[in-house]
mmCIF file of the protein (N, C-alpha, C, O) and its ligand, coordinates in Angstrom:
data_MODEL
# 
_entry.id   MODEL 
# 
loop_
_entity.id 
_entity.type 
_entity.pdbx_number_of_molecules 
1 polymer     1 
2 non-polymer 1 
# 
_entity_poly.entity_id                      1 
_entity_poly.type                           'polypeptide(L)' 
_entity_poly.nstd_linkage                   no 
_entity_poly.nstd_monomer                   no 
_entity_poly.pdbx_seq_one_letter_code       
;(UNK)(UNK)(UNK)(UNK)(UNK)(UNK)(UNK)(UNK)(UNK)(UNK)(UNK)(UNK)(UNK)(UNK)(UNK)(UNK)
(UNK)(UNK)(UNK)(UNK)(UNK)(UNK)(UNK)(UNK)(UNK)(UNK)(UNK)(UNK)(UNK)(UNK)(UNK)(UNK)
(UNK)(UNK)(UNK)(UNK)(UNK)(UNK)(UNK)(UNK)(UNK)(UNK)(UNK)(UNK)(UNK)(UNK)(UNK)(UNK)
(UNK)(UNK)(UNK)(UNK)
;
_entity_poly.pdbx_seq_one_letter_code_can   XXXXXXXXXXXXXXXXXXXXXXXXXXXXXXXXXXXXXXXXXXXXXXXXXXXX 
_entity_poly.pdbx_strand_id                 A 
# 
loop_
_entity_poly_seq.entity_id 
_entity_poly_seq.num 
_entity_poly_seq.mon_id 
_entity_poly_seq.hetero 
1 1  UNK n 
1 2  UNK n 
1 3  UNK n 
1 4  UNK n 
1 5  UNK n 
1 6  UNK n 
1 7  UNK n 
1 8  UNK n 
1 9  UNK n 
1 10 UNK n 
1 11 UNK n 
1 12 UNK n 
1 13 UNK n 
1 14 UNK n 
1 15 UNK n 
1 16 UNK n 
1 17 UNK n 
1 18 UNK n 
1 19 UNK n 
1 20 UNK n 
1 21 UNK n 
1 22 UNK n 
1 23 UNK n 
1 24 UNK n 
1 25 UNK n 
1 26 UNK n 
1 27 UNK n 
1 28 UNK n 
1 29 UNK n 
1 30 UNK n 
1 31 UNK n 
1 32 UNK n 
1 33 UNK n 
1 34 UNK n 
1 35 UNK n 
1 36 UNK n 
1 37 UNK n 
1 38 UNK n 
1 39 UNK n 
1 40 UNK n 
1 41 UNK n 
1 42 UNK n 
1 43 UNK n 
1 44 UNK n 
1 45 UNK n 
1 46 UNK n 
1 47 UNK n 
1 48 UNK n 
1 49 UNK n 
1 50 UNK n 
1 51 UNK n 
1 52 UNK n 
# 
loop_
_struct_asym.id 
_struct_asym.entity_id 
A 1 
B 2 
# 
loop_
_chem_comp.id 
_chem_comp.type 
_chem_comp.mon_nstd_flag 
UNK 'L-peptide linking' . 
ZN  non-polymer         . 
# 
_pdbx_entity_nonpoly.entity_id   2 
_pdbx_entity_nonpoly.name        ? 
_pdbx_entity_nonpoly.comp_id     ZN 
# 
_pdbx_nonpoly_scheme.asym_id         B 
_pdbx_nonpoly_scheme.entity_id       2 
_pdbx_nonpoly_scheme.mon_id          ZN 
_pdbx_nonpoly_scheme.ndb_seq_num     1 
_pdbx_nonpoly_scheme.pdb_seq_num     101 
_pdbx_nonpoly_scheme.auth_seq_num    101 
_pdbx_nonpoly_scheme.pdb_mon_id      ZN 
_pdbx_nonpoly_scheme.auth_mon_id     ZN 
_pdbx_nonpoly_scheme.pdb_strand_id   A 
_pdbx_nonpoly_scheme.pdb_ins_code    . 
# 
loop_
_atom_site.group_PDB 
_atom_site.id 
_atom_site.type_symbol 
_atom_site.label_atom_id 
_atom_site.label_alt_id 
_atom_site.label_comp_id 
_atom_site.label_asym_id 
_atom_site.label_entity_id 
_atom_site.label_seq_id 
_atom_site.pdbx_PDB_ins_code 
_atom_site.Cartn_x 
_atom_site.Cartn_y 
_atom_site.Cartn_z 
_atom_site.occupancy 
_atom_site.B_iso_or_equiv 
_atom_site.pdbx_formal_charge 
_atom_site.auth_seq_id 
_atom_site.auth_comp_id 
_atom_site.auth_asym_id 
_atom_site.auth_atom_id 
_atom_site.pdbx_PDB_model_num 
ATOM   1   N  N  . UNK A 1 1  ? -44.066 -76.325 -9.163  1.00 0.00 ? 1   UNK A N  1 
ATOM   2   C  CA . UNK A 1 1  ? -42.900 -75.430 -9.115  1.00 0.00 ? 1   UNK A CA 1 
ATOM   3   C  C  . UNK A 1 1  ? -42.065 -75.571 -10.385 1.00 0.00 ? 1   UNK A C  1 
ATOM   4   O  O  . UNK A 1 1  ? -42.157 -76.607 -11.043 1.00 0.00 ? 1   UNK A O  1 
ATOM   5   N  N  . UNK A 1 2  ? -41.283 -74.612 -10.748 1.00 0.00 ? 2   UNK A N  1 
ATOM   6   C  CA . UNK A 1 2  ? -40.993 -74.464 -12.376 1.00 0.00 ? 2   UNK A CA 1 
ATOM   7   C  C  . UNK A 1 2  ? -39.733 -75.011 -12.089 1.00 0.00 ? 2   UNK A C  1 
ATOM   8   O  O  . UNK A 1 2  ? -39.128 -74.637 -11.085 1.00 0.00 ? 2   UNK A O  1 
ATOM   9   N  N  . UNK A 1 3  ? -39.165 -76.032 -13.017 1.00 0.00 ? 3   UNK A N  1 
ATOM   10  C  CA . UNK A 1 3  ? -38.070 -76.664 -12.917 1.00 0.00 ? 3   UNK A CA 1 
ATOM   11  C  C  . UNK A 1 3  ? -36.692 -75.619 -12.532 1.00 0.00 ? 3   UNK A C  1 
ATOM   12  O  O  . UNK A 1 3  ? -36.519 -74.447 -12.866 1.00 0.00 ? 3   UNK A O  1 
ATOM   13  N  N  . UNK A 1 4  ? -35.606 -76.730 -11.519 1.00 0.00 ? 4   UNK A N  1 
ATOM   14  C  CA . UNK A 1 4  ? -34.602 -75.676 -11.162 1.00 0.00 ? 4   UNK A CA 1 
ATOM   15  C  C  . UNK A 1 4  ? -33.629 -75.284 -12.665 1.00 0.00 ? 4   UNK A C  1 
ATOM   16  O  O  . UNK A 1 4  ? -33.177 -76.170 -13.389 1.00 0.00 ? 4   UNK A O  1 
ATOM   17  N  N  . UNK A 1 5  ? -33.456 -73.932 -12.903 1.00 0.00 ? 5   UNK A N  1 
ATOM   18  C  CA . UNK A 1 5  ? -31.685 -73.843 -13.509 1.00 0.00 ? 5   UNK A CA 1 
ATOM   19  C  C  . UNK A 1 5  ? -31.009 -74.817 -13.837 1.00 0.00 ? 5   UNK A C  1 
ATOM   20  O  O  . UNK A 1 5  ? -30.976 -75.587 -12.878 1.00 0.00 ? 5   UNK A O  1 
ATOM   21  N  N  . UNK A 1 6  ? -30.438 -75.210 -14.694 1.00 0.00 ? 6   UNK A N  1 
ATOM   22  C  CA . UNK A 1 6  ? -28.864 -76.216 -14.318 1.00 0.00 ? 6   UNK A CA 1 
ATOM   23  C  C  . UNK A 1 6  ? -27.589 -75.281 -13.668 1.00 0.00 ? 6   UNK A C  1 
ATOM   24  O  O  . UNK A 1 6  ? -27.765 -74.102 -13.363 1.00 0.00 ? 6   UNK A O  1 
ATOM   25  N  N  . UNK A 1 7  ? -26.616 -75.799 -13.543 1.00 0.00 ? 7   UNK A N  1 
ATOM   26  C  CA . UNK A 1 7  ? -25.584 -75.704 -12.737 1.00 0.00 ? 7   UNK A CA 1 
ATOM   27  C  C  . UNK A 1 7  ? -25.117 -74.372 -13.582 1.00 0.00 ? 7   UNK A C  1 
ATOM   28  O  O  . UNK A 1 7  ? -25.013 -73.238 -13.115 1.00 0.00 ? 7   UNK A O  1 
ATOM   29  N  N  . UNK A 1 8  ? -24.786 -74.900 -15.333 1.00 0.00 ? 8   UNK A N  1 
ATOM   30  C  CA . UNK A 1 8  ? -24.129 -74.111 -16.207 1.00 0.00 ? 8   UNK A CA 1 
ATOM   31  C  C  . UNK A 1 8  ? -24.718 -72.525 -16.308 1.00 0.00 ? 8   UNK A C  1 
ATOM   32  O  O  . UNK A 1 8  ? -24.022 -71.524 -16.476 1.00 0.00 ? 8   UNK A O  1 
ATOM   33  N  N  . UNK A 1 9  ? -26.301 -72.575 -16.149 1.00 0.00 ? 9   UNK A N  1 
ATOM   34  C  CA . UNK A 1 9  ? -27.322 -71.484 -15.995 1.00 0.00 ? 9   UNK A CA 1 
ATOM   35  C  C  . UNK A 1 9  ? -26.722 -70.669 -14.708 1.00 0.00 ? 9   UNK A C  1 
ATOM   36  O  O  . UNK A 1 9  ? -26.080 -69.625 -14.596 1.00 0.00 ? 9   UNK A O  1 
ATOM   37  N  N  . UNK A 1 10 ? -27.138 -71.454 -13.966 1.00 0.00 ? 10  UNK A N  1 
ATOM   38  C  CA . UNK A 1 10 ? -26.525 -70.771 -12.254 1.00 0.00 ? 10  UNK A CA 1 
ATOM   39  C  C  . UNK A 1 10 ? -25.075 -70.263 -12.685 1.00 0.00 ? 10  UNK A C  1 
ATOM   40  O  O  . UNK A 1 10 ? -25.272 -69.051 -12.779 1.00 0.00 ? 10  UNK A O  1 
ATOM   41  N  N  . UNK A 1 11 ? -23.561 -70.507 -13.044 1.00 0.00 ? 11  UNK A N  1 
ATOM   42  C  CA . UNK A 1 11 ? -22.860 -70.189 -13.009 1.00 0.00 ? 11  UNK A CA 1 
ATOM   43  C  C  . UNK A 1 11 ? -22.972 -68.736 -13.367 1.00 0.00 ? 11  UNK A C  1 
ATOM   44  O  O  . UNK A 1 11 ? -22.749 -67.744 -12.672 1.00 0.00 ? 11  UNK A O  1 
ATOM   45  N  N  . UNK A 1 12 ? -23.490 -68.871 -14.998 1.00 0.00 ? 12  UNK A N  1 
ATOM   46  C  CA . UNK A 1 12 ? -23.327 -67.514 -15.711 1.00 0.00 ? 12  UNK A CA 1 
ATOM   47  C  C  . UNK A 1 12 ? -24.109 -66.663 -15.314 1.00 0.00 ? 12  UNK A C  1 
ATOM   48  O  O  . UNK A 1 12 ? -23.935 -65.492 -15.653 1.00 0.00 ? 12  UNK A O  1 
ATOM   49  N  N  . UNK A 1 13 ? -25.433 -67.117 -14.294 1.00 0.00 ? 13  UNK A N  1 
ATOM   50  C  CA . UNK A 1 13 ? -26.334 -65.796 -13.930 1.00 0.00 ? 13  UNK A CA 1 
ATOM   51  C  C  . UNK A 1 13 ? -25.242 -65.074 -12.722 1.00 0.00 ? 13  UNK A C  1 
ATOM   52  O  O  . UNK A 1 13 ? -25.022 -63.869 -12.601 1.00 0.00 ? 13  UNK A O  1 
ATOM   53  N  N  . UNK A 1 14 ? -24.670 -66.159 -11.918 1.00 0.00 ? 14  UNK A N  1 
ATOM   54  C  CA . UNK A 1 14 ? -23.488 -65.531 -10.772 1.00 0.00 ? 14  UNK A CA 1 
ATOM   55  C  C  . UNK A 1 14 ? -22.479 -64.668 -11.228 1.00 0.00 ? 14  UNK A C  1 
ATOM   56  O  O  . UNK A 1 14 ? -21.848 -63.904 -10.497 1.00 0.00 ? 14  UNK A O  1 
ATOM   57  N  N  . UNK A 1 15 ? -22.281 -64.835 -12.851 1.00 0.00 ? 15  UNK A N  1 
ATOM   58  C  CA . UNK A 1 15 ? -20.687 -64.095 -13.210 1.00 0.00 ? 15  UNK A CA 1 
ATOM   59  C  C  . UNK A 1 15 ? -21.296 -62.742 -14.114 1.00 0.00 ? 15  UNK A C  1 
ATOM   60  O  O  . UNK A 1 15 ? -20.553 -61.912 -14.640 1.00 0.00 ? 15  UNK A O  1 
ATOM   61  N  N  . UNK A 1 16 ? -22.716 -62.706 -14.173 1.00 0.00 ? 16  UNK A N  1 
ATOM   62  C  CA . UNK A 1 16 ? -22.970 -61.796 -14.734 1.00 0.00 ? 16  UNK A CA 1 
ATOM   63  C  C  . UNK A 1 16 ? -23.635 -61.602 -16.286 1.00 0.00 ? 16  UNK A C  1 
ATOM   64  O  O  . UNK A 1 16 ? -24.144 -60.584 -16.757 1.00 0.00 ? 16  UNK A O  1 
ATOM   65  N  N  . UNK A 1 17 ? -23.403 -63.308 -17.089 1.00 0.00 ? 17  UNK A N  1 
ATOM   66  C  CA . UNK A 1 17 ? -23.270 -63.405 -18.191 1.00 0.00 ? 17  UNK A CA 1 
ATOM   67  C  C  . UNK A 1 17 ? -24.501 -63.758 -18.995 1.00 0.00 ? 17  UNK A C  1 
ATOM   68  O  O  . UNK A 1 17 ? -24.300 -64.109 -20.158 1.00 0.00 ? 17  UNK A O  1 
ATOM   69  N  N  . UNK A 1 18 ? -25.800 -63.716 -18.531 1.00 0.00 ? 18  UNK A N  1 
ATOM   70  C  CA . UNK A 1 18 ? -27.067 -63.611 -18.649 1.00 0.00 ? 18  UNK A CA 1 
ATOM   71  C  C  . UNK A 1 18 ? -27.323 -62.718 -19.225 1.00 0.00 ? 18  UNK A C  1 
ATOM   72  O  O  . UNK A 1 18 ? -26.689 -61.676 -19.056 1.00 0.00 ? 18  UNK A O  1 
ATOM   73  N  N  . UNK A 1 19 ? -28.496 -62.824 -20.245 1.00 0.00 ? 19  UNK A N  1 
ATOM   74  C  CA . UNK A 1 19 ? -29.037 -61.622 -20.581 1.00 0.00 ? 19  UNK A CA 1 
ATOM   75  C  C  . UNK A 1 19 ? -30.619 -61.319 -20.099 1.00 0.00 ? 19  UNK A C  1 
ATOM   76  O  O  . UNK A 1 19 ? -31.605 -62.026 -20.307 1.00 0.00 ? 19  UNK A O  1 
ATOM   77  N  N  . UNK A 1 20 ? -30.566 -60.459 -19.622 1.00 0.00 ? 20  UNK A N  1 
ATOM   78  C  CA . UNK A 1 20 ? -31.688 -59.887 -18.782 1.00 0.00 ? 20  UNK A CA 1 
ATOM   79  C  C  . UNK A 1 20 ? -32.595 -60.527 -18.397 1.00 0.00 ? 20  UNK A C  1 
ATOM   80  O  O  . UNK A 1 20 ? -32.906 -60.859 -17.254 1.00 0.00 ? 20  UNK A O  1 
ATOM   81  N  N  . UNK A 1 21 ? -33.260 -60.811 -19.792 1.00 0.00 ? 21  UNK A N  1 
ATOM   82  C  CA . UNK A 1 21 ? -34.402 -61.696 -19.661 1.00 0.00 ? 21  UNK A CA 1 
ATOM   83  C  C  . UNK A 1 21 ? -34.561 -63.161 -18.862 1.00 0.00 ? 21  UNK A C  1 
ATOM   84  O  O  . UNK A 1 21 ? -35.455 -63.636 -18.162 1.00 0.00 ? 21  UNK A O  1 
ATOM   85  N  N  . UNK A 1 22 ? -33.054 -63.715 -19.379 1.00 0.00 ? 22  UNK A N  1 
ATOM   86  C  CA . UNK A 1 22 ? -32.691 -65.122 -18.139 1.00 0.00 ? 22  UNK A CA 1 
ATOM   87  C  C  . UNK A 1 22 ? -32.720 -64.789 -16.964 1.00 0.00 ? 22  UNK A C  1 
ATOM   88  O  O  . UNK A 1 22 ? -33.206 -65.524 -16.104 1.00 0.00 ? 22  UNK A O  1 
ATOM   89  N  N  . UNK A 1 23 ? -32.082 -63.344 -16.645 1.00 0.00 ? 23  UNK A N  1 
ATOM   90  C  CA . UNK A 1 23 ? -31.117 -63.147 -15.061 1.00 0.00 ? 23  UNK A CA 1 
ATOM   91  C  C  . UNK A 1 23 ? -32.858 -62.603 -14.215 1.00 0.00 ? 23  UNK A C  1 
ATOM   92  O  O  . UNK A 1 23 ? -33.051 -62.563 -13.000 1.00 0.00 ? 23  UNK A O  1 
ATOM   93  N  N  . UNK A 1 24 ? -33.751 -62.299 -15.171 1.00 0.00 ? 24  UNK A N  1 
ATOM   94  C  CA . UNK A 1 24 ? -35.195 -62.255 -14.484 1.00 0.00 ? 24  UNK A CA 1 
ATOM   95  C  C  . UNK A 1 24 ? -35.867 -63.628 -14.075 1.00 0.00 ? 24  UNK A C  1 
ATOM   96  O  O  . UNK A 1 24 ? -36.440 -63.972 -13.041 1.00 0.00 ? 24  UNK A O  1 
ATOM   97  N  N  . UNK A 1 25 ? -35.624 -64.210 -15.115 1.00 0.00 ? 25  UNK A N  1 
ATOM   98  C  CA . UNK A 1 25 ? -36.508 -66.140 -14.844 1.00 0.00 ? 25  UNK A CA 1 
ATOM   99  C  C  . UNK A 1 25 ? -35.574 -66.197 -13.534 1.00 0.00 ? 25  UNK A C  1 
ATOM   100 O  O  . UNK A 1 25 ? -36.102 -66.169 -12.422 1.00 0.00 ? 25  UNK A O  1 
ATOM   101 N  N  . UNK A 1 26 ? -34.413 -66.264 -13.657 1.00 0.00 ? 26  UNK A N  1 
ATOM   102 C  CA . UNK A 1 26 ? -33.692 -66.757 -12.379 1.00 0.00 ? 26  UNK A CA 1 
ATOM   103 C  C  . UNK A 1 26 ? -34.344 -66.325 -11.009 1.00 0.00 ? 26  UNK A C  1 
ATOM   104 O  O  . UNK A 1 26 ? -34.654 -66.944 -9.991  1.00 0.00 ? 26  UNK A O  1 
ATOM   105 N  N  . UNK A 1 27 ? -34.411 -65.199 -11.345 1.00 0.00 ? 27  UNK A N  1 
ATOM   106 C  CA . UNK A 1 27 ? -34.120 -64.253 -10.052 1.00 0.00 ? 27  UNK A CA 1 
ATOM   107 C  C  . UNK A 1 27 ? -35.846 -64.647 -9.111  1.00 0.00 ? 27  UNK A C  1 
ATOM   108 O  O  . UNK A 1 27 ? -35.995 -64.537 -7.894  1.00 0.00 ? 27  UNK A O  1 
ATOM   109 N  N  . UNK A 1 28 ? -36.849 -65.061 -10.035 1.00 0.00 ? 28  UNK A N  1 
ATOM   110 C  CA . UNK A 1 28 ? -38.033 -65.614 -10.132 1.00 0.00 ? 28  UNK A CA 1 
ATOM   111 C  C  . UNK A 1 28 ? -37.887 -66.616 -9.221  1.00 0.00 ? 28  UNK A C  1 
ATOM   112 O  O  . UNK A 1 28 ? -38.176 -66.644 -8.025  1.00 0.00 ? 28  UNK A O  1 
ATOM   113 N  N  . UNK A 1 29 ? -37.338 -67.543 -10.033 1.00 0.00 ? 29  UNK A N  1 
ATOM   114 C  CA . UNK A 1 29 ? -37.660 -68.786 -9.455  1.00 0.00 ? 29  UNK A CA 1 
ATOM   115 C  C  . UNK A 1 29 ? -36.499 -68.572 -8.106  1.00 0.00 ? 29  UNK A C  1 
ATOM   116 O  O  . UNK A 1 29 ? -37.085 -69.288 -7.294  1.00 0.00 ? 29  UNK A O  1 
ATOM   117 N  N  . UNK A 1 30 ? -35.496 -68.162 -7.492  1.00 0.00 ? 30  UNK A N  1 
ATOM   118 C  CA . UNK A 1 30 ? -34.925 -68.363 -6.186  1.00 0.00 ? 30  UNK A CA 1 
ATOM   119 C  C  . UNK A 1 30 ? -35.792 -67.804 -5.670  1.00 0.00 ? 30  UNK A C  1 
ATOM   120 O  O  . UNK A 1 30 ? -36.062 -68.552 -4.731  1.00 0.00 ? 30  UNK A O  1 
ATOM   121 N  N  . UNK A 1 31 ? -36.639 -66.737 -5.606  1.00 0.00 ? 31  UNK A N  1 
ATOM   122 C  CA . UNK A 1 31 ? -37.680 -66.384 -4.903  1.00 0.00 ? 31  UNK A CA 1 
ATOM   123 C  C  . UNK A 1 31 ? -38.870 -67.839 -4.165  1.00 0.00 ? 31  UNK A C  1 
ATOM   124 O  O  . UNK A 1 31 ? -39.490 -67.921 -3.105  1.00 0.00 ? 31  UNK A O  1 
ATOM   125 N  N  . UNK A 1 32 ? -38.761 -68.555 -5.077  1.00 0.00 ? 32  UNK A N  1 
ATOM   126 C  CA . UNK A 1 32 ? -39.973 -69.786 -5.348  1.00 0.00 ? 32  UNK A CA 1 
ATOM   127 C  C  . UNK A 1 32 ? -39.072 -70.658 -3.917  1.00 0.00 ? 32  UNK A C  1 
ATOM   128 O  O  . UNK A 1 32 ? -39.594 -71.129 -2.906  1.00 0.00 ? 32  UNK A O  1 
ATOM   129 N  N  . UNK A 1 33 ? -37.342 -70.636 -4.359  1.00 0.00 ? 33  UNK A N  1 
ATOM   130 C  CA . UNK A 1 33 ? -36.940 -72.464 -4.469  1.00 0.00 ? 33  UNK A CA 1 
ATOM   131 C  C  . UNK A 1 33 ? -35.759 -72.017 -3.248  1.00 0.00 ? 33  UNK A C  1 
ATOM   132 O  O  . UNK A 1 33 ? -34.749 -71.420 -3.621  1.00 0.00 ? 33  UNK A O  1 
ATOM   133 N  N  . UNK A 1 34 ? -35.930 -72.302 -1.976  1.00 0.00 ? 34  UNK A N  1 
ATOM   134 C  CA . UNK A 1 34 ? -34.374 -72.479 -1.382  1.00 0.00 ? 34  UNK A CA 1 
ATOM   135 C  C  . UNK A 1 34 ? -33.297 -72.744 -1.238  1.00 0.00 ? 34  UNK A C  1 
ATOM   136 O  O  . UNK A 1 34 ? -32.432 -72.397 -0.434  1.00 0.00 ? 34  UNK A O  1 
ATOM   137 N  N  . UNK A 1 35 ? -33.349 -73.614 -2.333  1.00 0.00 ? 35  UNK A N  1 
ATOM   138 C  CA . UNK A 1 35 ? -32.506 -74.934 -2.569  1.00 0.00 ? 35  UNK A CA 1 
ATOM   139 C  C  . UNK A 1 35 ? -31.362 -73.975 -3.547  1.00 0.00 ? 35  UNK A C  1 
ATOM   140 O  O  . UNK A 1 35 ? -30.160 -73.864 -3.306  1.00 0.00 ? 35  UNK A O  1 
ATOM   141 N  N  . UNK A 1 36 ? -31.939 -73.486 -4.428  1.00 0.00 ? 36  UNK A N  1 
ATOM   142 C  CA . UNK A 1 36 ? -31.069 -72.700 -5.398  1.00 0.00 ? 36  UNK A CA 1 
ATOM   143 C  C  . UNK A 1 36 ? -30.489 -71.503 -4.580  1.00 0.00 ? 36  UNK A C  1 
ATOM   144 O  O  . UNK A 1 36 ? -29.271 -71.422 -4.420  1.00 0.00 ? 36  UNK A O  1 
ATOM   145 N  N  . UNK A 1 37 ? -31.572 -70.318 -3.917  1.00 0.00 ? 37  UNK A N  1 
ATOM   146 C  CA . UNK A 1 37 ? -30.719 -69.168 -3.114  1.00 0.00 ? 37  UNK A CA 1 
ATOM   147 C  C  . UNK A 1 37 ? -29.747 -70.108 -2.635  1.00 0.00 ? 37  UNK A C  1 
ATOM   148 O  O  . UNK A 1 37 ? -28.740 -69.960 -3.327  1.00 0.00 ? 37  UNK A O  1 
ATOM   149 N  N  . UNK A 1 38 ? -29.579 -70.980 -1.800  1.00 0.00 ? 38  UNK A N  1 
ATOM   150 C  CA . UNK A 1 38 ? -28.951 -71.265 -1.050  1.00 0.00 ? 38  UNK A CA 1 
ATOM   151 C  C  . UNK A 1 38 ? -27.271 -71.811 -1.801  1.00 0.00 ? 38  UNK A C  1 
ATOM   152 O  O  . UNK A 1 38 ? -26.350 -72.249 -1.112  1.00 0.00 ? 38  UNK A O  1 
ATOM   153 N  N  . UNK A 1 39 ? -27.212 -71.628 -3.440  1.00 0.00 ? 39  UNK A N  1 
ATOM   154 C  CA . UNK A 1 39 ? -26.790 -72.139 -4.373  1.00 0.00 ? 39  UNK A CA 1 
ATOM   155 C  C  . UNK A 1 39 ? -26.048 -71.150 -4.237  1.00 0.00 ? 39  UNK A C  1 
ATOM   156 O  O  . UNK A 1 39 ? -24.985 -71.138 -3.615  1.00 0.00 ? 39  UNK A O  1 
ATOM   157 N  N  . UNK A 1 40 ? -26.636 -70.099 -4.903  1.00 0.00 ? 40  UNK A N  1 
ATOM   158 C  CA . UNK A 1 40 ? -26.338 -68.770 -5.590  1.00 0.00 ? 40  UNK A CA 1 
ATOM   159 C  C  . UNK A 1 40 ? -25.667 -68.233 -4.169  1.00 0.00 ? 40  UNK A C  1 
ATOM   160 O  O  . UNK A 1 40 ? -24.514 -67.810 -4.253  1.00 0.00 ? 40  UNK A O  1 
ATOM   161 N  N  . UNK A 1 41 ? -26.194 -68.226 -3.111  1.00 0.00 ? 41  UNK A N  1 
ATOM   162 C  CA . UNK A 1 41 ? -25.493 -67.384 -1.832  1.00 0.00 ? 41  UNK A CA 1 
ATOM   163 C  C  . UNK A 1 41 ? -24.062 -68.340 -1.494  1.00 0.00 ? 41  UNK A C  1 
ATOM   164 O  O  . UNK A 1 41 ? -23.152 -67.608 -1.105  1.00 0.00 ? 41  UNK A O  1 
ATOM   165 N  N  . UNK A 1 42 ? -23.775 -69.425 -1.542  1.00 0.00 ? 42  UNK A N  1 
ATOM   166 C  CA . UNK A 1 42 ? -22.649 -69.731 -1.363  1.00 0.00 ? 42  UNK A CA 1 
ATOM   167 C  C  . UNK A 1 42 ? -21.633 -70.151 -2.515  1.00 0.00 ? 42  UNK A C  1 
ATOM   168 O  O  . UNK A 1 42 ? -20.457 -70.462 -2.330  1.00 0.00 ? 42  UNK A O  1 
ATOM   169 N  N  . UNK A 1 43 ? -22.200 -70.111 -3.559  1.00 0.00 ? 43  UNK A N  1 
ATOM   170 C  CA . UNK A 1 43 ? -21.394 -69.884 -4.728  1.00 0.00 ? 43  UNK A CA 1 
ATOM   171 C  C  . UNK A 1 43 ? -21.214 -68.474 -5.059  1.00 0.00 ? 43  UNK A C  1 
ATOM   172 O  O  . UNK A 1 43 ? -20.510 -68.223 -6.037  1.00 0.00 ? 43  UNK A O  1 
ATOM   173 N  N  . UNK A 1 44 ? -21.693 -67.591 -4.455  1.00 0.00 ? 44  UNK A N  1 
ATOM   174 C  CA . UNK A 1 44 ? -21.105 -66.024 -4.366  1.00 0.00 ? 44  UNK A CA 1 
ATOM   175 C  C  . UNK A 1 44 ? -20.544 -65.934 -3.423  1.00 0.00 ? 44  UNK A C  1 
ATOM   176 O  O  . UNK A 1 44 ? -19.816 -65.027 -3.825  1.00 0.00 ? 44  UNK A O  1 
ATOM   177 N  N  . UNK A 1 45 ? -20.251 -66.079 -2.533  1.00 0.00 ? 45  UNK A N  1 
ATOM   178 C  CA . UNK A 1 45 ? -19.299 -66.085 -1.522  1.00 0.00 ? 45  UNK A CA 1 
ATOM   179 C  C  . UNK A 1 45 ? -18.095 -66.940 -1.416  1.00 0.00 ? 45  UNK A C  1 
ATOM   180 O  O  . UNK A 1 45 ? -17.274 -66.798 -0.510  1.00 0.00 ? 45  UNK A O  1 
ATOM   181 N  N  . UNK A 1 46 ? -18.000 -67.807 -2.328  1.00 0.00 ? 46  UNK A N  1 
ATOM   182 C  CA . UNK A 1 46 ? -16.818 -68.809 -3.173  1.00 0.00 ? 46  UNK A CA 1 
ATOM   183 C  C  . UNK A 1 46 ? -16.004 -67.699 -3.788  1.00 0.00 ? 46  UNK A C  1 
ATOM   184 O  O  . UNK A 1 46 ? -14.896 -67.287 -3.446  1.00 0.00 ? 46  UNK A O  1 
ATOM   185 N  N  . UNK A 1 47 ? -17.254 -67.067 -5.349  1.00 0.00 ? 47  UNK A N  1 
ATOM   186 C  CA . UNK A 1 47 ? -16.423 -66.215 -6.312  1.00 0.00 ? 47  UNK A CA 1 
ATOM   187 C  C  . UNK A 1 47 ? -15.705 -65.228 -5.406  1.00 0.00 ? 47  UNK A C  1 
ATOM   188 O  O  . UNK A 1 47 ? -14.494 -65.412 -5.525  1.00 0.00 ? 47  UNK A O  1 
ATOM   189 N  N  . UNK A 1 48 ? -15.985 -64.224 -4.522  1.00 0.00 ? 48  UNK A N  1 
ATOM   190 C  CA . UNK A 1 48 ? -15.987 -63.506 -4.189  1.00 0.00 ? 48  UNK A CA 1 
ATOM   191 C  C  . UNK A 1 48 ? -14.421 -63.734 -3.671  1.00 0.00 ? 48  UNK A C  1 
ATOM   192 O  O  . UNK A 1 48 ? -13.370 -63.105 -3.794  1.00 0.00 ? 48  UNK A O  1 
ATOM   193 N  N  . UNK A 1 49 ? -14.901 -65.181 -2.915  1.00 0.00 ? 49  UNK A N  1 
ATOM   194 C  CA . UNK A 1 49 ? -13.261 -65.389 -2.231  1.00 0.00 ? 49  UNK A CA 1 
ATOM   195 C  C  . UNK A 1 49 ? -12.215 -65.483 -2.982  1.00 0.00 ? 49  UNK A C  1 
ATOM   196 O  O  . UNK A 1 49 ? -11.201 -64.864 -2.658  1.00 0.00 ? 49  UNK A O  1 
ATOM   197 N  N  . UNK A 1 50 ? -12.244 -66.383 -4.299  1.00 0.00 ? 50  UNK A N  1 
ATOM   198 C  CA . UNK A 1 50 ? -11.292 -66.690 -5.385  1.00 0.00 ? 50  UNK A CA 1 
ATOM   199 C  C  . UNK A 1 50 ? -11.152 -65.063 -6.047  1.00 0.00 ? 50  UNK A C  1 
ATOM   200 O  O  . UNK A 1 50 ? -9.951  -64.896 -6.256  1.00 0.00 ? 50  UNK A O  1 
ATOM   201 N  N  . UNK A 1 51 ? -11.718 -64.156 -6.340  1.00 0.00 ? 51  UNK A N  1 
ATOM   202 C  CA . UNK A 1 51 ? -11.958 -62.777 -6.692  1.00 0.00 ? 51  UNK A CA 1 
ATOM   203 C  C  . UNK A 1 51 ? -10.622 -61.966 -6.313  1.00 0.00 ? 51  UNK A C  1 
ATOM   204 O  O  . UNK A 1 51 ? -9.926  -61.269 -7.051  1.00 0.00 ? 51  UNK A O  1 
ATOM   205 N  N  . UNK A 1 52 ? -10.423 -62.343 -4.571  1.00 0.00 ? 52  UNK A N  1 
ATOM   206 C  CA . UNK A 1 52 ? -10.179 -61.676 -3.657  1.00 0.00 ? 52  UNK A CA 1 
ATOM   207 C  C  . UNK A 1 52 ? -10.219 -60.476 -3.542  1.00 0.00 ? 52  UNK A C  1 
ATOM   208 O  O  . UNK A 1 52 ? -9.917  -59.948 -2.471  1.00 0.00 ? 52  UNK A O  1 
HETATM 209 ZN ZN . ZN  B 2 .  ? -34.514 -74.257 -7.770  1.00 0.00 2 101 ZN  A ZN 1 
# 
């Protein structure tokens, strides 16, 4: 399995700040890894809250 993201990766794919080609590897590997959706789904539902 292809190594996870770091944290700093995960942030900026959540805020948008990826460029394509990353926000595809990402989007890849949460398909692969639960551990990360499970990252990305409650660290979007964080932003979202702080967002308001
Ligand atoms: Zn992962």
């Amino acid at each position: 399995m292809a190594i996870c993201p770091d944290e700093n990766d995960m942030a900026c794919y959540i805020d948008g700040l990826l460029p394509d080609d990353e926000v595809r590897q990402i989007e890849r590997h949460l398909l692969d890894c639960d551990r990360c959706r499970e990252i990305v789904d409650v660290t979007k539902k964080v932003v979202v809250w702080v967002k308001g």
